[in-house]
C-alpha positions as CSV (number, residue, x, y, z in Angstrom):
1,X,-24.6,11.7,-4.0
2,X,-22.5,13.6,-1.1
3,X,-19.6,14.7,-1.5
4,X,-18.6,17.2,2.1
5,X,-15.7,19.1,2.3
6,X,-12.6,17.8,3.2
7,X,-13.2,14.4,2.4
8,X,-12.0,12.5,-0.4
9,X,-13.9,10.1,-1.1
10,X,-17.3,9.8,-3.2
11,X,-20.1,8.5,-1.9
12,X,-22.8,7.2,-4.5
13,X,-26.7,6.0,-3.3
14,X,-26.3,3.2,-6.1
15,X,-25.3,1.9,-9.6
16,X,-25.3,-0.7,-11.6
17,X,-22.9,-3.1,-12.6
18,X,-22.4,-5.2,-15.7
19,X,-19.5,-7.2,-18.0
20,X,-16.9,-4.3,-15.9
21,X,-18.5,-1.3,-16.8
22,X,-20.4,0.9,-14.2
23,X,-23.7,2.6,-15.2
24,X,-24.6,5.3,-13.3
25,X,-25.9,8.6,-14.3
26,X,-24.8,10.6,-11.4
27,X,-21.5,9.4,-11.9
28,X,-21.6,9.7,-15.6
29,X,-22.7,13.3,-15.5
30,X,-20.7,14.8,-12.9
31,X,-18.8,17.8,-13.5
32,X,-16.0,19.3,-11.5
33,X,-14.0,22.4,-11.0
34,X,-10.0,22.5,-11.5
35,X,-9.4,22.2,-7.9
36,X,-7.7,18.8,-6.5
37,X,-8.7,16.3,-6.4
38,X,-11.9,16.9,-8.6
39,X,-9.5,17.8,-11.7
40,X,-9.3,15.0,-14.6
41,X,-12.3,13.0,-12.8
42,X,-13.6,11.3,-15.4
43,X,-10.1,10.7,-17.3
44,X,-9.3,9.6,-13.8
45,X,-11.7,7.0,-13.4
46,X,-11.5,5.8,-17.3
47,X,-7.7,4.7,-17.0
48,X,-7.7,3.5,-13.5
49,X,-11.3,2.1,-12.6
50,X,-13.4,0.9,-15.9
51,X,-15.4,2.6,-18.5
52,X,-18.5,4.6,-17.2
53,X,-21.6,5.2,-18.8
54,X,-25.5,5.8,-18.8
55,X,-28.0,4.2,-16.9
56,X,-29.8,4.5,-19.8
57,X,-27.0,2.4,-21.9
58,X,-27.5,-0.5,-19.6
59,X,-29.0,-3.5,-22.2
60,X,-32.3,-3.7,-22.0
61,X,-32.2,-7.4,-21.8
62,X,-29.9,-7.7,-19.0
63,X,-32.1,-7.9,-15.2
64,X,-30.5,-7.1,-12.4
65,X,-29.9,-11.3,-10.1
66,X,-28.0,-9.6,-7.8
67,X,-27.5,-7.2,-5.5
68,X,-25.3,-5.6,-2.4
69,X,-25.1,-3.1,-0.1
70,X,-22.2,-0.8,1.6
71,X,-19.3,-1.4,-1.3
72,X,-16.0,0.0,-1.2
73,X,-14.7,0.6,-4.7
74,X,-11.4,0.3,-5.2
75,X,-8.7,0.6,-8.0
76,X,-6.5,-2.5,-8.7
77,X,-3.1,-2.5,-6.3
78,X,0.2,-0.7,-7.9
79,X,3.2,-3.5,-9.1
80,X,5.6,-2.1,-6.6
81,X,4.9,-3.3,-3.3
82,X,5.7,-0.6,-1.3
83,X,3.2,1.2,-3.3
84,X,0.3,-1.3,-2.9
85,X,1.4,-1.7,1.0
86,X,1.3,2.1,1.9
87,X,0.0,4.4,-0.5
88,X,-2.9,2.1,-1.9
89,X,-4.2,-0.2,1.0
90,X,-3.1,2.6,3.8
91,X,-4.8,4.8,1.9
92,X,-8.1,2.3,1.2
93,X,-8.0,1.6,5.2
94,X,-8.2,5.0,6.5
95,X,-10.7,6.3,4.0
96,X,-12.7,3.3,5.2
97,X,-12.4,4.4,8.5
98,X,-14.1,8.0,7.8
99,X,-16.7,6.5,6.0
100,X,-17.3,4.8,9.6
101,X,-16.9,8.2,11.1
102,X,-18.9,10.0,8.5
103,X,-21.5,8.0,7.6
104,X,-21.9,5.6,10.4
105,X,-21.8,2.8,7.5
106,X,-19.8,-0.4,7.8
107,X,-18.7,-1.5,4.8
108,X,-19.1,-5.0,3.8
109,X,-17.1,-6.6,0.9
110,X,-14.7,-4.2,-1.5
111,X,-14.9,-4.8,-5.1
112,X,-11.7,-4.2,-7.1
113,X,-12.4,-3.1,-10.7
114,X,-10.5,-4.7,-13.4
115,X,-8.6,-2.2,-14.6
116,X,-6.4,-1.9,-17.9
117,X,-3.6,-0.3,-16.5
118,X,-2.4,-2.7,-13.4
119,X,-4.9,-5.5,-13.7
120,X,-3.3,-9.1,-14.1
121,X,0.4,-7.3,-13.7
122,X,0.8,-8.9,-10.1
123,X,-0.3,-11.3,-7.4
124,X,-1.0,-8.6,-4.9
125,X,-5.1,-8.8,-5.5
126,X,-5.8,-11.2,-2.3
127,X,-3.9,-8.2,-0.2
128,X,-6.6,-6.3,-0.4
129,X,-7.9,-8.7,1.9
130,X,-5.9,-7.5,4.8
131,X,-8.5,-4.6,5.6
132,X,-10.9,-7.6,7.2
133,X,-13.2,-7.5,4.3
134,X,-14.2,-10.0,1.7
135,X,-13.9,-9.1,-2.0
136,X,-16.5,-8.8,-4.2
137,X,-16.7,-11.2,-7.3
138,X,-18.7,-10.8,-10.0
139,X,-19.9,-12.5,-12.8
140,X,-18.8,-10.2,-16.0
141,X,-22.3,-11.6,-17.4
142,X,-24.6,-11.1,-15.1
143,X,-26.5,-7.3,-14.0
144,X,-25.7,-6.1,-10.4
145,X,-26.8,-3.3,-8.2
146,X,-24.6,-1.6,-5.8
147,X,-26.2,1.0,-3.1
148,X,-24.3,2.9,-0.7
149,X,-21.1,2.7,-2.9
150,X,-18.2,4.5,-2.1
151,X,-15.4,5.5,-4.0
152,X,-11.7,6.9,-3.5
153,X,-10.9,10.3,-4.9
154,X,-7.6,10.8,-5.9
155,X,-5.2,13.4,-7.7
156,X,-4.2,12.3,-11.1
157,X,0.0,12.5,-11.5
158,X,2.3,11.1,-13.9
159,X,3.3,7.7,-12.9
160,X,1.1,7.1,-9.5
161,X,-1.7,8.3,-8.3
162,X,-1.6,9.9,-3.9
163,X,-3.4,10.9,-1.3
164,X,-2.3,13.7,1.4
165,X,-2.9,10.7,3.6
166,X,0.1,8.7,3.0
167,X,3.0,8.6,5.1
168,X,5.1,9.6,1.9
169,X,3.0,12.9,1.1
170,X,5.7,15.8,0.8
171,X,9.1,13.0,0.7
172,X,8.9,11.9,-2.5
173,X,11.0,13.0,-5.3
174,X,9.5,15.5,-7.8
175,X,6.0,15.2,-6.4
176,X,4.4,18.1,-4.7
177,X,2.8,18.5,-1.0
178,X,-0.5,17.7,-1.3
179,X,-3.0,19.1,1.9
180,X,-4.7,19.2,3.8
181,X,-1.4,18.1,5.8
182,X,-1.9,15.5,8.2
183,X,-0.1,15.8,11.5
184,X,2.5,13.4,12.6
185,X,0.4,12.1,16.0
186,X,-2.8,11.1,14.0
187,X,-0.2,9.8,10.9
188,X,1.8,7.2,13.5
189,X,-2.0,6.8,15.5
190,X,-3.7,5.5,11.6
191,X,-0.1,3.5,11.1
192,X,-0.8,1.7,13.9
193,X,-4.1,1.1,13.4
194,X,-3.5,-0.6,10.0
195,X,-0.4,-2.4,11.7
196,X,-2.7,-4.1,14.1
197,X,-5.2,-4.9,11.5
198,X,-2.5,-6.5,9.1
199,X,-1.5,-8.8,12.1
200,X,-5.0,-9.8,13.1
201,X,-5.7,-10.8,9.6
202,X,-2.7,-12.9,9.8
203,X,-3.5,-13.9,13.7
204,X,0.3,-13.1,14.2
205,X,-0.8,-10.7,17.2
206,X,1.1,-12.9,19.9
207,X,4.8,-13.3,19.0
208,X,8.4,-13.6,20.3
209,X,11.3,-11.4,19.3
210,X,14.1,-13.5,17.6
211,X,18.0,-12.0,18.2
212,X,19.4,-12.3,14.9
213,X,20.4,-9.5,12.0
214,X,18.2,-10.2,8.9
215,X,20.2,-9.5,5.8
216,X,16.9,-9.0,3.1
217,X,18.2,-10.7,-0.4
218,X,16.6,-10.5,-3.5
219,X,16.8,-13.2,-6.0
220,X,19.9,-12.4,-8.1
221,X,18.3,-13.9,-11.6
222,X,15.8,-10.7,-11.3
223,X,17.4,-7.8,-9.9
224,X,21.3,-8.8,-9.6
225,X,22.0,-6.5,-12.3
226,X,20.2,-3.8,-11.2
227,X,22.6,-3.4,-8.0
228,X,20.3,-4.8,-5.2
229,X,21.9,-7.8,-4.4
230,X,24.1,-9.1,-1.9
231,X,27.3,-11.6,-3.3
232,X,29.1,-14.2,-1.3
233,X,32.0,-11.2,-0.5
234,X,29.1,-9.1,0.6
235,X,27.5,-11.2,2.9
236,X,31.0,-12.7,4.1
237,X,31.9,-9.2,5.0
238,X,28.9,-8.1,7.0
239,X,29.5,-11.6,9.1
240,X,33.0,-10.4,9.8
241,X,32.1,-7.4,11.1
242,X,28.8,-8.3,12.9
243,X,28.5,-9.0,16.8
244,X,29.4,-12.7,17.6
245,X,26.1,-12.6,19.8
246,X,24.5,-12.3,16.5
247,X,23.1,-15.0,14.1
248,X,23.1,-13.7,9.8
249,X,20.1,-14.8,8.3
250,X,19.7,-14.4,5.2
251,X,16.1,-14.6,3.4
252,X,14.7,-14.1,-0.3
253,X,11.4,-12.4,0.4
254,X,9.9,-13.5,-2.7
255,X,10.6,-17.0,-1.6
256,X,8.4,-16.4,1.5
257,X,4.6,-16.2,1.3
258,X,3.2,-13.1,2.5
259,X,2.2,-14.0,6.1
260,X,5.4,-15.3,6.6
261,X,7.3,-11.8,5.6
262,X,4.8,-10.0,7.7
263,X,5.8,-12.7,10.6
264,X,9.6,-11.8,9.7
265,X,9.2,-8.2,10.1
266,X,7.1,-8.5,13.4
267,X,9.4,-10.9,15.0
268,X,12.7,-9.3,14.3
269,X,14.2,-6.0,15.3
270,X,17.4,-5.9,13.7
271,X,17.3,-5.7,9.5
272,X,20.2,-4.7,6.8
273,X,18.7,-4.4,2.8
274,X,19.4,-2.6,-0.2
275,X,17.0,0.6,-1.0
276,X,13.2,-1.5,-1.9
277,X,10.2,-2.1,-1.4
278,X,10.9,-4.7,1.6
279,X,11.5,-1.6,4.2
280,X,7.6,-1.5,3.8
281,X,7.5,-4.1,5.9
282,X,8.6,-2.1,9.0
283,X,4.7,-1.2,9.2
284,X,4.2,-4.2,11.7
285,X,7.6,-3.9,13.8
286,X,6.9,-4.5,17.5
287,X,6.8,-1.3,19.3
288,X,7.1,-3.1,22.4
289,X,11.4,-3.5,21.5
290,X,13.8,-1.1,19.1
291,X,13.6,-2.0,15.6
292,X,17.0,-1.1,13.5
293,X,17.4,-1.6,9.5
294,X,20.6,-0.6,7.4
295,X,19.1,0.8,4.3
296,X,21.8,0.5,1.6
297,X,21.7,2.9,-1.9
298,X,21.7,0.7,-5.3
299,X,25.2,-0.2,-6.5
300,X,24.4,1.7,-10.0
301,X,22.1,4.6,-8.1
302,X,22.9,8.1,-7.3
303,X,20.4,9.4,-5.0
304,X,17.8,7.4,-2.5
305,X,14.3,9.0,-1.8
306,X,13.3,9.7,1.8
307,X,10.2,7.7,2.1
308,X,11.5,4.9,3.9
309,X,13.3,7.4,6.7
310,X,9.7,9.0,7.1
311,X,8.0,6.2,7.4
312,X,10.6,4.8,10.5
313,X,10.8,8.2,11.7
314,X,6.6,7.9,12.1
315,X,7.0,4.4,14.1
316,X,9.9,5.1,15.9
317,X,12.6,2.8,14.5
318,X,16.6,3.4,13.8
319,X,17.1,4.0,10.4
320,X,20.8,4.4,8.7
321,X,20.8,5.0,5.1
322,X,23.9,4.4,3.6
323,X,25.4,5.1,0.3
324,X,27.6,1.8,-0.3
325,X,27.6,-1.3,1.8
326,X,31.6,-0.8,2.8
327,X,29.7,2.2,4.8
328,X,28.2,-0.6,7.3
329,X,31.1,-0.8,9.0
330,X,31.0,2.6,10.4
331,X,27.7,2.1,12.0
332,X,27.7,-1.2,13.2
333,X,28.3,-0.4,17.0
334,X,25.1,1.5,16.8
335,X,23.4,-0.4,14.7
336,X,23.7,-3.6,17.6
């Protein structure tokens, strides 16, 4: 087992697999200091990967059929999109990327443990196809062997669980800075690696830039309560006050499958939504043209967090955050 300074990740010679528990002694026996990320390992990997335990629990009866080589372990993706988009996936991608760099290993399939806290709670487990690998399925009742397994190591918080790699590290409210601190060059350089890798997945590489303003809706049956959607008087109004160059389009995202969004965001520049997890999105905006969004507070919230303005600061797009949408009328000119 290695684990060098400075990286956060784990890497394991092998262990053993069987009904979702890993057995491995190395794993089950290690002991850390207090200092981050080591702190609350085992509690960490209890709640958010699956129950470890002894080799020498494995059942007796149980031979191993299978096994596999150069596995990246990773933890179920967060319900919030934004979350699985940047601070889970990002995260997975660049770690992926050192191991590369550190260990001169390609890694071949990633196998997402089923978790009790996130698994099942959303559709997002085929995204962790758009790192280029193929998952890892496994038969709860069968015995596998993993070697060269590595794993994630992450601080334990709260409500969700970072990384001093993503984007967000330092511009989110009430969570602390973690380090080492990653500068803003190499921060926009792994963005746009990922970027490129999201669009090869979905062969979307060659596009065209479309001229119209995007208004991003949310389906008002789920969230138009909470103050995130756009009525008939708000769209009518943006339309008044919009360039008649421009074309409104409105889309539902959740009415689009996931290739097409990332298609959306790639070939548009111009985008107006309420404070989500749609501004995620951004991560594929052409570079080769300006990219604008309008990000508008919550009807019924007081403050907005500052993780979507570092994120377009990072790539280089306009961002306006505004507190109500009567506000888009003051930047409009700029906007277009």
């Amino acid at each position: 087992m290695d684990i060098q300074d400075n990286l956060d990740f784990l890497h394991i010679d092998n262990l053993y697999i069987f009904n979702n528990i890993i057995y491995c002694n190395k794993l089950f026996n290690m002991k850390f200091n207090d200092t981050e990320p080591f702190s609350n390992y085992y509690k960490y990997y209890k709640s958010h990967y699956v129950d470890i335990l002894s080799e020498d629990d494995l059942p007796v009866n149980k031979m191993i059929k299978n096994s596999f080589s150069n596995i990246f372990i990773s933890r179920p993706l967060h319900p919030c999109y934004c979350h699985t988009i940047i601070d889970y996936l990002f995260i997975n991608f660049c770690i992926i990327l050192d191991i590369k760099k550190n260990f001169n290993i390609n890694i071949n399939k990633i196998y997402v443990t089923n978790s009790r806290r996130y698994y099942n709670k959303n559709n997002f487990y085929n995204l962790h196809k758009l790192l280029g690998l193929d998952l890892l399925n496994l038969d709860k009742n069968i015995c596998y062997k993993l070697d060269n397994v590595f794993f994630p190591l992450l601080g334990l918080y709260p409500s969700i669980e970072w990384s001093y790699r993503s984007p967000f590290n330092g511009f989110y409210e009430n969570r602390k800075l973690l380090y080492p601190i990653i500068d803003d060059i190499t921060m926009t350089d792994n963005l746009l690696k990922y970027k490129h890798q999201i669009l090869k997945h979905y062969n979307l590489e060659n596009k065209e830039i479309n001229n119209n303003i995007i208004l991003i809706n949310r389906n008002p049956y789920k969230y138009g309560t909470y103050g995130r959607y756009f009525s008939k008087d708000d769209i009518s109004f943006i339309r008044s006050i919009i360039d008649n160059k421009y074309t409104l389009e409105v889309i539902v995202l959740e009415d689009l499958e996931h290739k097409n969004q990332i298609k959306l965001f790639s070939e548009n520049t111009k985008f107006i939504c309420y404070h989500g997890s749609a501004v995620a999105n951004l991560i594929v905006a052409n570079n080769n043209y300006k990219t604008s969004i309008i990000e508008i507070k919550w009807k019924n919230r007081n403050t907005m967090n500052h993780c979507h303005e570092r994120l377009c600061s990072l790539l280089n797009i306009n961002y306006y955050k505004l507190n109500s949408i009567n506000e888009v009328n003051n930047i409009i000119h700029k906007f277009i």
